[in-house]
VMD Tcl script that builds the backbone (N, CA, C; Angstrom):
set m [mol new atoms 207]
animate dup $m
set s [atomselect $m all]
$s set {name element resname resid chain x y z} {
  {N N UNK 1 A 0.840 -1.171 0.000}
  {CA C UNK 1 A 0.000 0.000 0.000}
  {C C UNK 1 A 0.891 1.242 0.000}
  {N N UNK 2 A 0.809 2.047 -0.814}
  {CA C UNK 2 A 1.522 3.459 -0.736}
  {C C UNK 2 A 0.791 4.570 0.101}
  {N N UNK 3 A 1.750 5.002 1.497}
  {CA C UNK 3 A 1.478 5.735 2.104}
  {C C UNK 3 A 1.371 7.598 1.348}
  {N N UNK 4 A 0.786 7.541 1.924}
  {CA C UNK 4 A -0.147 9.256 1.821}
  {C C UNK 4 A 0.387 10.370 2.714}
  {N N UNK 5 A 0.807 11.608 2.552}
  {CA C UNK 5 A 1.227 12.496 3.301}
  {C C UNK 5 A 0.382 13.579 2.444}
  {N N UNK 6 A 0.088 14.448 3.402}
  {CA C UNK 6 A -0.157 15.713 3.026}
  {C C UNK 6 A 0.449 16.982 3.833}
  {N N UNK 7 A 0.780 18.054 3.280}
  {CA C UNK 7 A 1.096 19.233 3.837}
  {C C UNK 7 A 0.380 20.167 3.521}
  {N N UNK 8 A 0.882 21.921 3.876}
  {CA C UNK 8 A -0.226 23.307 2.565}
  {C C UNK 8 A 1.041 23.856 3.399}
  {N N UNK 9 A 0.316 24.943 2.205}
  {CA C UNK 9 A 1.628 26.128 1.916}
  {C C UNK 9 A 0.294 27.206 1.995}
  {N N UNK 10 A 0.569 28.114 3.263}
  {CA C UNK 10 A -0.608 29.401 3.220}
  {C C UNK 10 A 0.201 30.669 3.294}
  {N N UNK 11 A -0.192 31.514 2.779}
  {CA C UNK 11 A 0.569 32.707 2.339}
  {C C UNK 11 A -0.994 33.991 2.192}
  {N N UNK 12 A -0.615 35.028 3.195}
  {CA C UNK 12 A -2.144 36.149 2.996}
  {C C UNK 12 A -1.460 36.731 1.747}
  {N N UNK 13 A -2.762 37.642 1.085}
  {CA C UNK 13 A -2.597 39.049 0.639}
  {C C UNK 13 A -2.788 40.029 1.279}
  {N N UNK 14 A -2.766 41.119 0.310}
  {CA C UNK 14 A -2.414 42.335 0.648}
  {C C UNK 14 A -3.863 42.783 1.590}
  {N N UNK 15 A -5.325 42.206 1.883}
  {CA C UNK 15 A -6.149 42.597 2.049}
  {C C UNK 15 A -6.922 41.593 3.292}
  {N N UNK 16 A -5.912 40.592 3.949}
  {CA C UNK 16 A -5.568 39.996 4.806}
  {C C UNK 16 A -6.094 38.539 5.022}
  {N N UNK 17 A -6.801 38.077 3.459}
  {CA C UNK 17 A -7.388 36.849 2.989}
  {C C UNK 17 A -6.193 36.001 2.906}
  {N N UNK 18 A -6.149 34.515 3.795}
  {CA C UNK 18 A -5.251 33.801 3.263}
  {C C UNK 18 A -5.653 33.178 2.209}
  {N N UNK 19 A -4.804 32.151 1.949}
  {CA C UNK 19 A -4.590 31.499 0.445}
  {C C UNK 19 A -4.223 30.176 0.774}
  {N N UNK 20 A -4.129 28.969 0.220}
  {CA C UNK 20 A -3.608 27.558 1.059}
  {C C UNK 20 A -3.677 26.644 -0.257}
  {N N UNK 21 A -2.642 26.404 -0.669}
  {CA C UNK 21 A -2.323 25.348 -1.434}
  {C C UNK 21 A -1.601 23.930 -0.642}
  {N N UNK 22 A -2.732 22.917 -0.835}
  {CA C UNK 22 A -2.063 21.755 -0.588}
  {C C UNK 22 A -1.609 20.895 -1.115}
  {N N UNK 23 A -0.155 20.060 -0.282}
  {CA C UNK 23 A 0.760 19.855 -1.198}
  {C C UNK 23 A 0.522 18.219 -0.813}
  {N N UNK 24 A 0.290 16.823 -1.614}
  {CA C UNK 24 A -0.317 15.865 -1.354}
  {C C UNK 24 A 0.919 14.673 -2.123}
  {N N UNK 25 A 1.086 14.049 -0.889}
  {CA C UNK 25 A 2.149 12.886 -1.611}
  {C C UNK 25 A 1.956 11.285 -1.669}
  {N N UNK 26 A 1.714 10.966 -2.721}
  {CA C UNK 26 A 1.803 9.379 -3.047}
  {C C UNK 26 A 2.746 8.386 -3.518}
  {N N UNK 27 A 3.772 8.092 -2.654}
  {CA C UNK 27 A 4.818 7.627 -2.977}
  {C C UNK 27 A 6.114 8.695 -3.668}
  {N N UNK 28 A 6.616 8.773 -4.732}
  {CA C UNK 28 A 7.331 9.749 -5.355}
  {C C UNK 28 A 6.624 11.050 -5.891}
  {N N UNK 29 A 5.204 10.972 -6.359}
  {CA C UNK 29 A 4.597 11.914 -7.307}
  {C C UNK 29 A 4.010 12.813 -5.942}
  {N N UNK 30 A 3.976 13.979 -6.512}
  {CA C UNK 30 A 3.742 15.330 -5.832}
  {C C UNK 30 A 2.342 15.489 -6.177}
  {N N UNK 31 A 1.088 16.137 -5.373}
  {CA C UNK 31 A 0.058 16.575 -6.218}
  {C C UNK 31 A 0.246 17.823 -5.313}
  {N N UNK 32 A -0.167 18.929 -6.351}
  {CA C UNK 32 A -0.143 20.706 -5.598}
  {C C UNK 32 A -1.443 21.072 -6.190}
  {N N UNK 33 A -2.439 21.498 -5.187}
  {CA C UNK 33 A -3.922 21.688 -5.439}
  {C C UNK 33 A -4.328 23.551 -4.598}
  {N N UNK 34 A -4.694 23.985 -5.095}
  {CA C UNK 34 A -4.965 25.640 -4.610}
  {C C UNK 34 A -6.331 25.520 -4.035}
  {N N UNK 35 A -6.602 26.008 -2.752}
  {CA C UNK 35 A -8.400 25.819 -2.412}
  {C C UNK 35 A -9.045 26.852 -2.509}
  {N N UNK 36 A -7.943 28.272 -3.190}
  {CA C UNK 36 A -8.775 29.329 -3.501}
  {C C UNK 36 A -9.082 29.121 -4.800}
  {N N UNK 37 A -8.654 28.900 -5.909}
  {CA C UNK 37 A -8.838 28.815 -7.560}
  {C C UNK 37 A -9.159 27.307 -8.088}
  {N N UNK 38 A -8.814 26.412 -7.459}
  {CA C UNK 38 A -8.683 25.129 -8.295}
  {C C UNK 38 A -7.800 24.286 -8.631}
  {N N UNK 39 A -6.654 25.502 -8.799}
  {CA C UNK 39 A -5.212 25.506 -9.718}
  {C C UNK 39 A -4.701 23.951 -9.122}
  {N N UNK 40 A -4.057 23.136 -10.228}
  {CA C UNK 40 A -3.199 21.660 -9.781}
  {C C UNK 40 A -3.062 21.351 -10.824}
  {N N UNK 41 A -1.606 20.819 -10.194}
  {CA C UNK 41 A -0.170 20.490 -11.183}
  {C C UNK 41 A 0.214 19.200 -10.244}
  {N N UNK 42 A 0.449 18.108 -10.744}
  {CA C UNK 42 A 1.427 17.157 -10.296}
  {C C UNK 42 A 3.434 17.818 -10.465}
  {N N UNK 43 A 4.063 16.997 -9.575}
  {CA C UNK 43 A 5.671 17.465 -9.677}
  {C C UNK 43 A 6.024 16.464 -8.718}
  {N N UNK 44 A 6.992 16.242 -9.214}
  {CA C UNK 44 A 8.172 15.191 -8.268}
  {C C UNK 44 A 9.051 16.210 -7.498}
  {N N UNK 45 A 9.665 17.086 -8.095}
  {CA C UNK 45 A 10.704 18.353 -7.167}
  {C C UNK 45 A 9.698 19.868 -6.886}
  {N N UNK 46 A 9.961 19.971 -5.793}
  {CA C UNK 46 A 10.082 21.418 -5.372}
  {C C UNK 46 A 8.430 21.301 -5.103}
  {N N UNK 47 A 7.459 21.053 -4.970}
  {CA C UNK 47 A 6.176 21.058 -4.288}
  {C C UNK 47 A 5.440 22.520 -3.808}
  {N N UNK 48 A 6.796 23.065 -2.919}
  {CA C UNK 48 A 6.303 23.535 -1.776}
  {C C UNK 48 A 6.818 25.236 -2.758}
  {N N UNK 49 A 7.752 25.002 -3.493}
  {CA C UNK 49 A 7.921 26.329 -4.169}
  {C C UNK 49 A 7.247 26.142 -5.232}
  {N N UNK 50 A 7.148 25.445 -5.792}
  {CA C UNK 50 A 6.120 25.683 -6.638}
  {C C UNK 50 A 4.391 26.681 -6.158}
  {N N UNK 51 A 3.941 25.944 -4.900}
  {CA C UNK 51 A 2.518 26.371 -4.506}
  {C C UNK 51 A 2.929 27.850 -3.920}
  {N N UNK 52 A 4.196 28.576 -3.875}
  {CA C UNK 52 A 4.511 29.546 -2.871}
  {C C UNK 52 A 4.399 30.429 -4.499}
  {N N UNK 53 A 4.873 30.211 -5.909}
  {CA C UNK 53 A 4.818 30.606 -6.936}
  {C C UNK 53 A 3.739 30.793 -7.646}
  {N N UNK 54 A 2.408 29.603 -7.254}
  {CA C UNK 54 A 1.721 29.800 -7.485}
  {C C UNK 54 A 0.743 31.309 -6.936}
  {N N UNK 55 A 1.012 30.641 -5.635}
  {CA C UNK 55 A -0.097 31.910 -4.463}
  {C C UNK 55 A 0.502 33.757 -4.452}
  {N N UNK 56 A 1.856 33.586 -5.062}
  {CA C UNK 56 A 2.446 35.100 -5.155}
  {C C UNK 56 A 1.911 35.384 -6.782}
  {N N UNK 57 A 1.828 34.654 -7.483}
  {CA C UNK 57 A 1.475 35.130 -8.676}
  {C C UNK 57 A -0.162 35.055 -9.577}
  {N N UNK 58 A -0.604 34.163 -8.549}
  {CA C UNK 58 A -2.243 34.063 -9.219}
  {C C UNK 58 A -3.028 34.693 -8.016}
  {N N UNK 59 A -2.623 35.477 -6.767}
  {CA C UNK 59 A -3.302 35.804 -5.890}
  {C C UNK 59 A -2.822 36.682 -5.128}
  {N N UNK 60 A -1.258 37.391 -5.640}
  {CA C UNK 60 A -0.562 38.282 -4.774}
  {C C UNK 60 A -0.339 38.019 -3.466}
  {N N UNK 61 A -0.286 36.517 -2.594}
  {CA C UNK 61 A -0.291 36.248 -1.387}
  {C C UNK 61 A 1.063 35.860 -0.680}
  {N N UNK 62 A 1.667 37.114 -0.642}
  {CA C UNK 62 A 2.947 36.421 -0.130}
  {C C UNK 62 A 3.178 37.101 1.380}
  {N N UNK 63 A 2.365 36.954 2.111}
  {CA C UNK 63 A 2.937 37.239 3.636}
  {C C UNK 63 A 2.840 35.779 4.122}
  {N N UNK 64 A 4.122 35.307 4.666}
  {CA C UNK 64 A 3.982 34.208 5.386}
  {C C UNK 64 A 3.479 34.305 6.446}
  {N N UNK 65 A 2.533 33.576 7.166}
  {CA C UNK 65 A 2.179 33.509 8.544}
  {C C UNK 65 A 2.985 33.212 9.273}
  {N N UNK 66 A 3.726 31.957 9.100}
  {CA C UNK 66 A 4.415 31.345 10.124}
  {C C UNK 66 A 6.114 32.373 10.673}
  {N N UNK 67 A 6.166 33.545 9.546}
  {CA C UNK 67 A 7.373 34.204 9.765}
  {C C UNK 67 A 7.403 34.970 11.190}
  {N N UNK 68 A 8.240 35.678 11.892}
  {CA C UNK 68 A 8.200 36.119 12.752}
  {C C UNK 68 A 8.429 37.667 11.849}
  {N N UNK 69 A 7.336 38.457 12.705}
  {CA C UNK 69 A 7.311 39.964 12.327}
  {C C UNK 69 A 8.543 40.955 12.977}
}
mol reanalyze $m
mol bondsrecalc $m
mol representation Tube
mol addrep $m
């Protein structure tokens, strides 16, 4: 049986709406799914920059939460 992991990548905009792309793993293959637009792409490398590329450029959302201010 191939184990399952999931992560997300959340990033606000400028107007203080977050954004959350999750990043979903089945063995080697990557799935990157957006829960504001739809947007998904499979990828084997980079997952997590990819969904951070996505959310700065289809939604202007690049404040990390988890950063320290």
């Amino acid at each position: 049986m191939a184990q399952i992991d999931t992560s997300k990548v959340s990033r606000w905009d400028q107007h203080g709406r977050e954004h959350v792309v999750r990043v979903r793993r089945t063995g080697v293959q990557r799935t990157i799914r957006c829960s504001t637009c739809g947007w998904r792409r499979g990828t084997q490398f980079l997952p997590w920059l990819k969904a951070e590329e996505h959310l700065a450029e289809a939604h202007q959302a690049t404040v990390d939460p988890t950063s320290a201010a």
